[in-house]
ZADO-1210 file (C-alpha; in nm, 4 decimals, padded with zeros to 6 digits):
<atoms>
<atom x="00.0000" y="00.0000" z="00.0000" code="UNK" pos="1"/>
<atom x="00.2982" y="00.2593" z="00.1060" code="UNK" pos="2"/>
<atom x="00.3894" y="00.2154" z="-00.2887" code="UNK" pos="3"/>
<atom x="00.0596" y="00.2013" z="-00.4574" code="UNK" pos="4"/>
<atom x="-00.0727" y="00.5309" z="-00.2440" code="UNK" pos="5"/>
<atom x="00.1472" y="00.7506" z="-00.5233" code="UNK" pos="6"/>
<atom x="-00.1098" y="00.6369" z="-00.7326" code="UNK" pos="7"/>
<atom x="-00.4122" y="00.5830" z="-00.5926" code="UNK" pos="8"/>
<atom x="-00.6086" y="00.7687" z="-00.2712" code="UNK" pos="9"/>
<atom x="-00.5360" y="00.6010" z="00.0527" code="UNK" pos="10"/>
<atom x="-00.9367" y="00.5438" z="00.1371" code="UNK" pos="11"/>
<atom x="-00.9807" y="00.3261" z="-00.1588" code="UNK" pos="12"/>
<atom x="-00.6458" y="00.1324" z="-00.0436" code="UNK" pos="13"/>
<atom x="-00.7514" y="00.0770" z="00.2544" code="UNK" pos="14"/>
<atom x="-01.1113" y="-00.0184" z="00.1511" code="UNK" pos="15"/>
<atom x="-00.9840" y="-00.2928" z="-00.1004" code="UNK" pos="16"/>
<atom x="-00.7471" y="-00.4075" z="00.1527" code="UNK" pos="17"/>
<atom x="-01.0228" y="-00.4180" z="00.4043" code="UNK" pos="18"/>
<atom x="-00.7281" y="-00.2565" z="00.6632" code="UNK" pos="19"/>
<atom x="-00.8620" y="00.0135" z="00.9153" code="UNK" pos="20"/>
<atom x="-00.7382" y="00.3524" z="00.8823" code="UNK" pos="21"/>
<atom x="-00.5707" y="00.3341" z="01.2068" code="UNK" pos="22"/>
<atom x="-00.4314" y="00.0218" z="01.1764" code="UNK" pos="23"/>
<atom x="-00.2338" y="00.1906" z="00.8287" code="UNK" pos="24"/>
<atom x="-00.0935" y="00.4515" z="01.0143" code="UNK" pos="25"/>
<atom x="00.0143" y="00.2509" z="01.2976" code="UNK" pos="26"/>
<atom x="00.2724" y="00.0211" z="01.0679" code="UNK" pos="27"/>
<atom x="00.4155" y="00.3121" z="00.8637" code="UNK" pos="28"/>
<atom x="00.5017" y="00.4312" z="01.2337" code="UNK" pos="29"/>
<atom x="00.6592" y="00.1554" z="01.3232" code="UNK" pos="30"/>
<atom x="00.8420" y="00.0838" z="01.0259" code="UNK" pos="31"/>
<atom x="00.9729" y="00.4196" z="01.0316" code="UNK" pos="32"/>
<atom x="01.0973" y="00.4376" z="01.3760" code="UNK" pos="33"/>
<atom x="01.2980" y="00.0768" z="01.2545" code="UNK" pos="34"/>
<atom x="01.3944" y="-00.2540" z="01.4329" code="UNK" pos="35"/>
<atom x="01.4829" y="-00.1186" z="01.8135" code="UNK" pos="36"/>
<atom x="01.5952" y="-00.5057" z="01.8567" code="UNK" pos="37"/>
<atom x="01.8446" y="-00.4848" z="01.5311" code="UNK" pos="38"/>
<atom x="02.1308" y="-00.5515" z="01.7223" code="UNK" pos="39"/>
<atom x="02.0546" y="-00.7781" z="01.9663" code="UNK" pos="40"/>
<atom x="01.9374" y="-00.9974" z="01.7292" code="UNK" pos="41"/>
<atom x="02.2626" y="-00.9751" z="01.5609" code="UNK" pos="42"/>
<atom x="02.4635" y="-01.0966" z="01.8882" code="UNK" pos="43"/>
<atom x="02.1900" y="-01.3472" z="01.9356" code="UNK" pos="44"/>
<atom x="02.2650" y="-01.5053" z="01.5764" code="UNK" pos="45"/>
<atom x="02.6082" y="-01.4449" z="01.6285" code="UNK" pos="46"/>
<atom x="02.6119" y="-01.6882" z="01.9404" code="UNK" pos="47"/>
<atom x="02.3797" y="-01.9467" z="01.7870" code="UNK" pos="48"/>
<atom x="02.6504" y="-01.9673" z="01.4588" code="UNK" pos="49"/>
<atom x="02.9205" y="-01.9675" z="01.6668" code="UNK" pos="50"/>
<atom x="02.7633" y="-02.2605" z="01.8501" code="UNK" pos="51"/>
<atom x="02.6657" y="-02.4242" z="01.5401" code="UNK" pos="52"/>
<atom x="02.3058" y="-02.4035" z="01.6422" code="UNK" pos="53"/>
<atom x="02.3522" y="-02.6478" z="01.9205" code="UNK" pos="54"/>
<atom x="02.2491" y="-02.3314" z="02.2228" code="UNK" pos="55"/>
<atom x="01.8830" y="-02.2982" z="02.2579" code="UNK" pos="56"/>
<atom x="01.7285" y="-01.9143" z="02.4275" code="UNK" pos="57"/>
<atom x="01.8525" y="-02.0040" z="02.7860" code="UNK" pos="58"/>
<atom x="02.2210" y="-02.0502" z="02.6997" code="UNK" pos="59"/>
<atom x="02.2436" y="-01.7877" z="02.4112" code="UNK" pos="60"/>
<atom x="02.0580" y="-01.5434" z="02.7164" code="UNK" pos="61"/>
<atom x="02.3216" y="-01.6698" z="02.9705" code="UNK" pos="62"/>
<atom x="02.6062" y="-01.6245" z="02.6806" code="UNK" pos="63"/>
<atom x="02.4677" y="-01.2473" z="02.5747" code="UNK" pos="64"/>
<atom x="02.4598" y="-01.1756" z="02.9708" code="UNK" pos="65"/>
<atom x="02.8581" y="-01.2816" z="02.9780" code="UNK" pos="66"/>
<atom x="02.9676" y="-01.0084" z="02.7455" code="UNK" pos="67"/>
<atom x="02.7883" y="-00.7450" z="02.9495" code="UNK" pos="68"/>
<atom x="02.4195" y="-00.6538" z="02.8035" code="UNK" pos="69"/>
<atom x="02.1339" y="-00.7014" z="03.0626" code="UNK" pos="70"/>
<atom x="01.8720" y="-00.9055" z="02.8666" code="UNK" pos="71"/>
<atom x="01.5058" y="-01.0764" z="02.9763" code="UNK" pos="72"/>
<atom x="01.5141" y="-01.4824" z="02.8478" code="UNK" pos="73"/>
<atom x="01.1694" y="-01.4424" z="02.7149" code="UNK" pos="74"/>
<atom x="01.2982" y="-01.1588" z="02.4782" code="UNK" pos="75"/>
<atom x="01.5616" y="-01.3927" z="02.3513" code="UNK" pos="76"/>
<atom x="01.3165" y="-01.6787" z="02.2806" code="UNK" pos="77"/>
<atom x="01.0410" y="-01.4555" z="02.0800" code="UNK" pos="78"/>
<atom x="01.3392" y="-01.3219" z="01.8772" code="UNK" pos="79"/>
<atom x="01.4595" y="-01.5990" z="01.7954" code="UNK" pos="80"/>
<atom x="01.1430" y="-01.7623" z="01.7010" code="UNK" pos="81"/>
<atom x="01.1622" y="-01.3703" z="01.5156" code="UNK" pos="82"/>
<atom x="01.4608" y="-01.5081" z="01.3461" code="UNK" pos="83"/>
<atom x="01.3737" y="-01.8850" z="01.2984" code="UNK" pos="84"/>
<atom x="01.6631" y="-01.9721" z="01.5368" code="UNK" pos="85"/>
<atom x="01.6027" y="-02.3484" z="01.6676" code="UNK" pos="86"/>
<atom x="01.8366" y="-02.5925" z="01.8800" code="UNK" pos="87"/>
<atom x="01.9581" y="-02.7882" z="01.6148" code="UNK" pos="88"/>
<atom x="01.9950" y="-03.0348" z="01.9169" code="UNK" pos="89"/>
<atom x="01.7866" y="-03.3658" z="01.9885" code="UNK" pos="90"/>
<atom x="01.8508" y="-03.5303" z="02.3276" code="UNK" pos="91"/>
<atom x="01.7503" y="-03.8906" z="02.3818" code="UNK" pos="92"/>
<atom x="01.6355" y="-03.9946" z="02.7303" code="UNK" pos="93"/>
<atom x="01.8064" y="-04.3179" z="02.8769" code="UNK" pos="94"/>
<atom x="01.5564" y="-04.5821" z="03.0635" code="UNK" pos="95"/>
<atom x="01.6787" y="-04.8886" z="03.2973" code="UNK" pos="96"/>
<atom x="01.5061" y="-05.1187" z="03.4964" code="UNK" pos="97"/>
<atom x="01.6824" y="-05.1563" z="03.8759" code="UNK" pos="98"/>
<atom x="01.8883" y="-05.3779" z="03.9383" code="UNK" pos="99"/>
<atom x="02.1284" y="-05.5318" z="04.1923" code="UNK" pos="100"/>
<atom x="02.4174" y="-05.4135" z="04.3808" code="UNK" pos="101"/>
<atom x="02.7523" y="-05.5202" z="04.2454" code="UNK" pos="102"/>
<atom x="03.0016" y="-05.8357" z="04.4086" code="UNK" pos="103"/>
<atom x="03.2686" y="-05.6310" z="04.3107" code="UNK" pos="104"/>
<atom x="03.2188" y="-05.2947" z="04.4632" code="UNK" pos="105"/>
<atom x="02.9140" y="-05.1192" z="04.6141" code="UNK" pos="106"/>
<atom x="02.7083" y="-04.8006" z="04.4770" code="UNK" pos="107"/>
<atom x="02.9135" y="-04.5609" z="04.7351" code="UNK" pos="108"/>
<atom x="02.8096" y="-04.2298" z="04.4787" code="UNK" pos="109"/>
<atom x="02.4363" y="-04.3365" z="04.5404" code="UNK" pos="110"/>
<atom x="02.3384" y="-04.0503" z="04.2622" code="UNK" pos="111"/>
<atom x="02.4868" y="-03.7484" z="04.4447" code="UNK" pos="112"/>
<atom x="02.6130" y="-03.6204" z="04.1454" code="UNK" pos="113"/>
<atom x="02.8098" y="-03.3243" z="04.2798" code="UNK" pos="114"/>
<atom x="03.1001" y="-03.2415" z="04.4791" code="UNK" pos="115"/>
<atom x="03.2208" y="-02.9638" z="04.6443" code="UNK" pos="116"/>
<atom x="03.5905" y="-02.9433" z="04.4772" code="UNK" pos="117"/>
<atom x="03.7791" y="-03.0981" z="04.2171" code="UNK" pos="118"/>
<atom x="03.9117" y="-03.4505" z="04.1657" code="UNK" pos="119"/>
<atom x="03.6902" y="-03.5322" z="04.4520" code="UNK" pos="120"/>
<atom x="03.4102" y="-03.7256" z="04.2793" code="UNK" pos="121"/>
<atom x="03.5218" y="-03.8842" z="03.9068" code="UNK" pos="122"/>
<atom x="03.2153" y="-04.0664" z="03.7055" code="UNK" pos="123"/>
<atom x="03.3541" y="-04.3063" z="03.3951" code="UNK" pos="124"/>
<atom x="03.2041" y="-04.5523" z="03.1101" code="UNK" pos="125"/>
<atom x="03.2433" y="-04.6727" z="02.7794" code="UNK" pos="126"/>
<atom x="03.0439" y="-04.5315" z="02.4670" code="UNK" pos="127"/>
<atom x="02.9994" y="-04.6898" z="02.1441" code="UNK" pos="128"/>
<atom x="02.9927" y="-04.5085" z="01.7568" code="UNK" pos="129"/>
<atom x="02.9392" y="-04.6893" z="01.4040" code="UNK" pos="130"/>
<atom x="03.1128" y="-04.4950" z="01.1186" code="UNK" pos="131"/>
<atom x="03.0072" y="-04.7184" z="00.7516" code="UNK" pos="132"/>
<atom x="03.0012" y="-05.0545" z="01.0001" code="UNK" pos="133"/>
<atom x="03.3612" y="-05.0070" z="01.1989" code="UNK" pos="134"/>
<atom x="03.2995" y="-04.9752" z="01.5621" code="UNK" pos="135"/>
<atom x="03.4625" y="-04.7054" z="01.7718" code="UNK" pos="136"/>
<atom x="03.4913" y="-04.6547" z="02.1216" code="UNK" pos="137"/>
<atom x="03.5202" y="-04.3816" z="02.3291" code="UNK" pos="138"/>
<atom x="03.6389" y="-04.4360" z="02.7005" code="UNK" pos="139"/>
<atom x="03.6065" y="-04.0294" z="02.9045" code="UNK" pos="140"/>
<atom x="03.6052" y="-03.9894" z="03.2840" code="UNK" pos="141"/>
<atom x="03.4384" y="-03.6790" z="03.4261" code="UNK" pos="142"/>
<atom x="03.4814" y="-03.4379" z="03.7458" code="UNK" pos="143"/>
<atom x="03.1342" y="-03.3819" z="03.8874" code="UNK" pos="144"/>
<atom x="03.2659" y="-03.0795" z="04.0273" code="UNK" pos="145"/>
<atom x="03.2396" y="-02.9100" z="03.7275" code="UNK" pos="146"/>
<atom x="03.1440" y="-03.1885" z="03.4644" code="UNK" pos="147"/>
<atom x="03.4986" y="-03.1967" z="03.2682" code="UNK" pos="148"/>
<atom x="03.6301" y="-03.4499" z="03.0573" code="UNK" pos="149"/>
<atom x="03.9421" y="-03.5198" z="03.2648" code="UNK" pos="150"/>
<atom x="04.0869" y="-03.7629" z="03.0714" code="UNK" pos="151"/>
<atom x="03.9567" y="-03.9993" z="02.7863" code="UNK" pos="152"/>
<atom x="04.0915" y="-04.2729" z="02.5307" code="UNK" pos="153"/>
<atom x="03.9646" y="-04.4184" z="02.1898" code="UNK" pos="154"/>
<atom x="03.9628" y="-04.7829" z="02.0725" code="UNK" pos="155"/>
<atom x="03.8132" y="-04.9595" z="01.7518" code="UNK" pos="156"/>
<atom x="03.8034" y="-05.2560" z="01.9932" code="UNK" pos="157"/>
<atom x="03.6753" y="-05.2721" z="02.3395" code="UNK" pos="158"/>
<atom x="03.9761" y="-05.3913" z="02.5102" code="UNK" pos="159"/>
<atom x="04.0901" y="-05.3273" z="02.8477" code="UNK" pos="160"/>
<atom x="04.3531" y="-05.0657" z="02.6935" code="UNK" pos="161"/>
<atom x="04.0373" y="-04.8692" z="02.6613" code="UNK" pos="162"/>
<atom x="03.9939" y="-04.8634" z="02.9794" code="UNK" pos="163"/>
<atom x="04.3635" y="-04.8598" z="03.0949" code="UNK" pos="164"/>
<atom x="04.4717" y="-04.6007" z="02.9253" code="UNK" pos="165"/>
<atom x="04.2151" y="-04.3659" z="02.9762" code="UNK" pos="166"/>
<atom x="04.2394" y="-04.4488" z="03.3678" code="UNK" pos="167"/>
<atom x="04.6282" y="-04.3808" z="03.3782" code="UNK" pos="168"/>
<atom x="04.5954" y="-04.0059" z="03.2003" code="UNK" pos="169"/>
<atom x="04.3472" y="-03.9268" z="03.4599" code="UNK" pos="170"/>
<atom x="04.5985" y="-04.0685" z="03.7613" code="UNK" pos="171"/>
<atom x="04.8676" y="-03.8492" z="03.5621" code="UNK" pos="172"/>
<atom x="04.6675" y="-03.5262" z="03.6504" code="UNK" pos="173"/>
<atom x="04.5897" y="-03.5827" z="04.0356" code="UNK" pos="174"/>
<atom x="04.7875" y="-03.3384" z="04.2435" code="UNK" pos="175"/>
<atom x="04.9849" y="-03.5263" z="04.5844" code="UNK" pos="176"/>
<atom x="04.6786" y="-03.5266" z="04.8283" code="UNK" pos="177"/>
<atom x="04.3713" y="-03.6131" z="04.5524" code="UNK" pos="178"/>
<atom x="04.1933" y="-03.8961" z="04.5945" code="UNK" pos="179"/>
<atom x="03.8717" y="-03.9120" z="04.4506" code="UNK" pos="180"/>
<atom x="03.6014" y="-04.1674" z="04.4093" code="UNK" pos="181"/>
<atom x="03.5817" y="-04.3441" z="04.0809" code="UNK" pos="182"/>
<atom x="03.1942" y="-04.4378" z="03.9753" code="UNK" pos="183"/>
<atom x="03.1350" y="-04.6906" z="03.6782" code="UNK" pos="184"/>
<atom x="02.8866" y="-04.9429" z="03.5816" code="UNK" pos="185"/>
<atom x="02.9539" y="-05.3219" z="03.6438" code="UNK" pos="186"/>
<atom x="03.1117" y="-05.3426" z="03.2587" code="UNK" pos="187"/>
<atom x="03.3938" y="-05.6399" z="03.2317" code="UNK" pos="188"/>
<atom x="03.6800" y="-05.3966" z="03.2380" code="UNK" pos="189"/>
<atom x="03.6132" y="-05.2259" z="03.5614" code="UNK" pos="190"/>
<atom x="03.6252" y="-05.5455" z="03.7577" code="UNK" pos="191"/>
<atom x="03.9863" y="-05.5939" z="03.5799" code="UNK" pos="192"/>
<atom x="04.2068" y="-05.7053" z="03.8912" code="UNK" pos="193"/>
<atom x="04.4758" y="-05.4543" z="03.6410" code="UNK" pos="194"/>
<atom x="04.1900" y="-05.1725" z="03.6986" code="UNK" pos="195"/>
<atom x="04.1314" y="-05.2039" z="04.0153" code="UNK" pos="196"/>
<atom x="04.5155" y="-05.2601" z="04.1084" code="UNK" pos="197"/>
<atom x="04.5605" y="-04.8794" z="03.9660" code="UNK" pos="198"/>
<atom x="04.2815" y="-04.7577" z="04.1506" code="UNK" pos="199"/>
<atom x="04.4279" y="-04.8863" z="04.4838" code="UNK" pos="200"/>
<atom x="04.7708" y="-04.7975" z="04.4313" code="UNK" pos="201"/>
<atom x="04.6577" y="-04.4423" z="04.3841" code="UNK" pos="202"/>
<atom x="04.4076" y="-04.4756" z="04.7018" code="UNK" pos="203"/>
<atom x="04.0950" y="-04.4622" z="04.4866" code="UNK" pos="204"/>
<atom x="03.7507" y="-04.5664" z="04.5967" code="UNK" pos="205"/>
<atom x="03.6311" y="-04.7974" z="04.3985" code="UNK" pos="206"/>
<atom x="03.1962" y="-04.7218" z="04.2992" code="UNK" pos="207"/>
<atom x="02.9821" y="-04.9266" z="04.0547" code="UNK" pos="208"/>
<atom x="02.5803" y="-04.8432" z="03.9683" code="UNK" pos="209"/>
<atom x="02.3605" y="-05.1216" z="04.0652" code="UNK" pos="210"/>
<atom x="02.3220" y="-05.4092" z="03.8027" code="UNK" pos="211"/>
<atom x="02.2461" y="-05.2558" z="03.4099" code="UNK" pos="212"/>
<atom x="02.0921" y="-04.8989" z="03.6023" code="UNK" pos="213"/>
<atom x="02.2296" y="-04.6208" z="03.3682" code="UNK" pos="214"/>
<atom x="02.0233" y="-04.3919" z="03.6458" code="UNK" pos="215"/>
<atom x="02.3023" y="-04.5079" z="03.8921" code="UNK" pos="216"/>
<atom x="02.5607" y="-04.3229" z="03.6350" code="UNK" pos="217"/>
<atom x="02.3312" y="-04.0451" z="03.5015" code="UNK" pos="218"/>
<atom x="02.5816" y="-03.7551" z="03.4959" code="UNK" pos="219"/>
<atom x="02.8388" y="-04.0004" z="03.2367" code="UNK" pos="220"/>
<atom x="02.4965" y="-04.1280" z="03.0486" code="UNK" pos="221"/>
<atom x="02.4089" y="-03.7138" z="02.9853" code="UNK" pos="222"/>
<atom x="02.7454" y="-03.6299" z="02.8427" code="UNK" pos="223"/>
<atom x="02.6710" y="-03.9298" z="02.5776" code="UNK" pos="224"/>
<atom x="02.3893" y="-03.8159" z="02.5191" code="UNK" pos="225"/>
<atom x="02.4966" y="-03.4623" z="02.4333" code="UNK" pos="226"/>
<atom x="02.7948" y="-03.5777" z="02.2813" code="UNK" pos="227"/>
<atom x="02.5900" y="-03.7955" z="02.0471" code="UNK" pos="228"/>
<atom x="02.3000" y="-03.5206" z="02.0280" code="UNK" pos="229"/>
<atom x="02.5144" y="-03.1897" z="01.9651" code="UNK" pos="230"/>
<atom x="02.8088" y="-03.3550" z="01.7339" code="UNK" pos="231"/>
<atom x="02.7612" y="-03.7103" z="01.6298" code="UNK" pos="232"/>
<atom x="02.4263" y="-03.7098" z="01.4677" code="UNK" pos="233"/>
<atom x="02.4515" y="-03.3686" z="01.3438" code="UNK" pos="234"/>
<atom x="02.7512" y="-03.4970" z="01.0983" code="UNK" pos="235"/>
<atom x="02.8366" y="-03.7275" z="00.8792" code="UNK" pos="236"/>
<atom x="03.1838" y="-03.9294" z="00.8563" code="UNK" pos="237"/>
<atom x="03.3816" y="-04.0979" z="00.5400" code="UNK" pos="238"/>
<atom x="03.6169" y="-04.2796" z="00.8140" code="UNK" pos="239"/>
<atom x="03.6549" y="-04.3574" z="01.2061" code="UNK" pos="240"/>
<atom x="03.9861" y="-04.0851" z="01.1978" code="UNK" pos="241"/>
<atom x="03.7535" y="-03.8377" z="01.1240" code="UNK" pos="242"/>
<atom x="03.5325" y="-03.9076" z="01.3760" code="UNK" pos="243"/>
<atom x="03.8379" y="-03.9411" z="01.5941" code="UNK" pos="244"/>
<atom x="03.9292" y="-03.6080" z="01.4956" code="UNK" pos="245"/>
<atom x="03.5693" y="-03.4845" z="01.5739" code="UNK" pos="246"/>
<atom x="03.5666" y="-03.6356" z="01.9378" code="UNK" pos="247"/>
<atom x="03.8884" y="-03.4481" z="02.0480" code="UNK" pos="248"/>
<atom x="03.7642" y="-03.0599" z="01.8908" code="UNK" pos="249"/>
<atom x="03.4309" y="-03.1199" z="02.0594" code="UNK" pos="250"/>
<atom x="03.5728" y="-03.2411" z="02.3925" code="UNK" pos="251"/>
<atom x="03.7681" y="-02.9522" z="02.3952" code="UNK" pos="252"/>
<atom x="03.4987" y="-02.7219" z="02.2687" code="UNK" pos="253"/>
<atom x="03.3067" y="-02.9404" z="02.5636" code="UNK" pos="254"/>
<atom x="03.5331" y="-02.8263" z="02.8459" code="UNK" pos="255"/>
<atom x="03.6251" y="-02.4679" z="02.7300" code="UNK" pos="256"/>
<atom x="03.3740" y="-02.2950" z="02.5658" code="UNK" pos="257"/>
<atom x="03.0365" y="-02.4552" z="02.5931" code="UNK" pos="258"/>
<atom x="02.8664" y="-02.2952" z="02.8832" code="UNK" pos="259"/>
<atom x="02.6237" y="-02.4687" z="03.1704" code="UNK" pos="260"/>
<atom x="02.3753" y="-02.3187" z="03.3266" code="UNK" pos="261"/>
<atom x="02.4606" y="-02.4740" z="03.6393" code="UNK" pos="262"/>
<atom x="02.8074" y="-02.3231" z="03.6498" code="UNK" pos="263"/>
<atom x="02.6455" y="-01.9821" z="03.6266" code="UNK" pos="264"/>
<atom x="02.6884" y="-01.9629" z="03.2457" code="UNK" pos="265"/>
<atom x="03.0549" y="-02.0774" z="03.2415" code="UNK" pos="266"/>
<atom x="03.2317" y="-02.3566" z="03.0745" code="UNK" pos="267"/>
<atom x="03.3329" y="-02.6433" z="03.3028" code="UNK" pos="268"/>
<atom x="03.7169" y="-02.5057" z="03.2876" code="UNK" pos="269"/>
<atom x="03.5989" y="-02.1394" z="03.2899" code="UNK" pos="270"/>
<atom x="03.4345" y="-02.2641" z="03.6175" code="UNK" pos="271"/>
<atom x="03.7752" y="-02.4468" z="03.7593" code="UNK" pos="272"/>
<atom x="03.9813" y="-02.1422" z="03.6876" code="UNK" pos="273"/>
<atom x="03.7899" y="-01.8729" z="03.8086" code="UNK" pos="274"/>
<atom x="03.9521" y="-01.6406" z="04.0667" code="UNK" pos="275"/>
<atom x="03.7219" y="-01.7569" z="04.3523" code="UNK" pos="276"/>
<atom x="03.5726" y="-02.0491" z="04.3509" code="UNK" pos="277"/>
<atom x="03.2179" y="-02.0466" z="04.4909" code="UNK" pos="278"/>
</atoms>
């Protein structure tokens, strides 16, 4: 209508149209006085790119807050449904059926999955991936402190190098007086008389969920699952390297860049390192 009213008288416009007078008016205001949101929809797109879509409203909020604007959550969702920004990300729930305690060791974390510092409480298990039918492992142990990857090792087989290996890079990064518990499920290679000899040479406590409860591990079964949800589905692989390759730059985007709400809006290490730990 702004272009056609050159030509024609607004009342007849507005009559074809079938638009109230008012109504008319109202838009050419607004569209004159511009988009007041223009640029923080540009940091909000600039967050969910640099995230590769995988933030939804509440982290790119908690990620705008960081750099210093003040902004409402509810704002950030209706602009982004403004913008058609969606969480690329799918996350599949886990279900188990309880089960019994372990011979080998009991369920000491009992699903307190937090801890007060680090290397105090360490949660570990064994993932699998399937890149054009070759099998690929991937072994991680997490801090529930702050839910880092400590340490983690990557197999086409499931032997108890898997396991070994990623166990001795954690023990490499435990400072004189750490001792933390060590939670798994009842899998084949934590009741290893070689795993559990490296546990109690470094005064480890031994943990292990209840008989096939993934509830018993939750905190290791969520980190698969986002690991699965925000990188492995969302790409596609010509070899296992590449998914090798993969695994490391999102561990590391894991630990130092993607932000929890939990930690306040900080990365896991962002959370470590801070000046003053909470």
């Amino acid at each position: 209508m702004q272009d056609l009213r050159q030509h024609h008288p607004v009342p007849a416009l507005l009559k074809a149209a079938g638009l109230a007078r008012s109504t008319f008016y109202y838009q050419l205001k607004v569209m004159g006085a511009g988009d007041r949101h223009k640029d923080l929809k540009s940091r909000i797109k600039a967050v969910y790119e640099r995230h590769k879509g995988r933030y939804g409203y509440r982290r790119i909020t908690a990620a705008i807050r960081q750099m210093g604007q003040t902004v409402n959550r509810k704002k950030v969702q209706r602009l982004m449904g403004e913008l058609q920004l969606k969480s690329v990300v799918w996350v599949k729930k886990y279900r188990a059926w309880r089960g019994e305690v372990g011979r080998i060791a009991s369920n000491l974390l009992k699903r307190e999955f937090s801890a007060q510092q680090p290397n105090q409480k360490w949660v570990t298990d064994v993932t699998e991936f399937n890149v054009l039918g070759q099998k690929l492992y991937l072994s991680p142990v997490m801090d529930l402190y702050n839910g880092e990857i400590v340490a983690y090792q990557m197999n086409t087989r499931p032997v108890f190098e898997l396991v070994g290996g990623m166990l001795r890079k954690a023990l490499a990064k435990l400072g004189a007086q750490d001792r933390p518990m060590l939670h798994s499920d009842q899998g084949w290679q934590y009741q290893m008389p070689a795993y559990r000899r490296l546990l109690d040479q470094h005064g480890l406590t031994q943990s292990m969920s209840r008989k096939a409860n993934c509830y018993d591990n939750a905190a290791m079964e969520s980190f698969f699952g986002t690991l699965k949800s925000e990188f492995f589905r969302l790409n596609r692989f010509d070899s296992v390297e590449a998914l090798k390759a993969g695994i490391r730059q999102y561990i590391h985007y894991y630990n130092h860049k993607r932000i929890k709400l939990k930690l306040n809006g900080l990365s896991p290490v962002m959370y470590r390192t801070q000046p003053s730990r909470p």
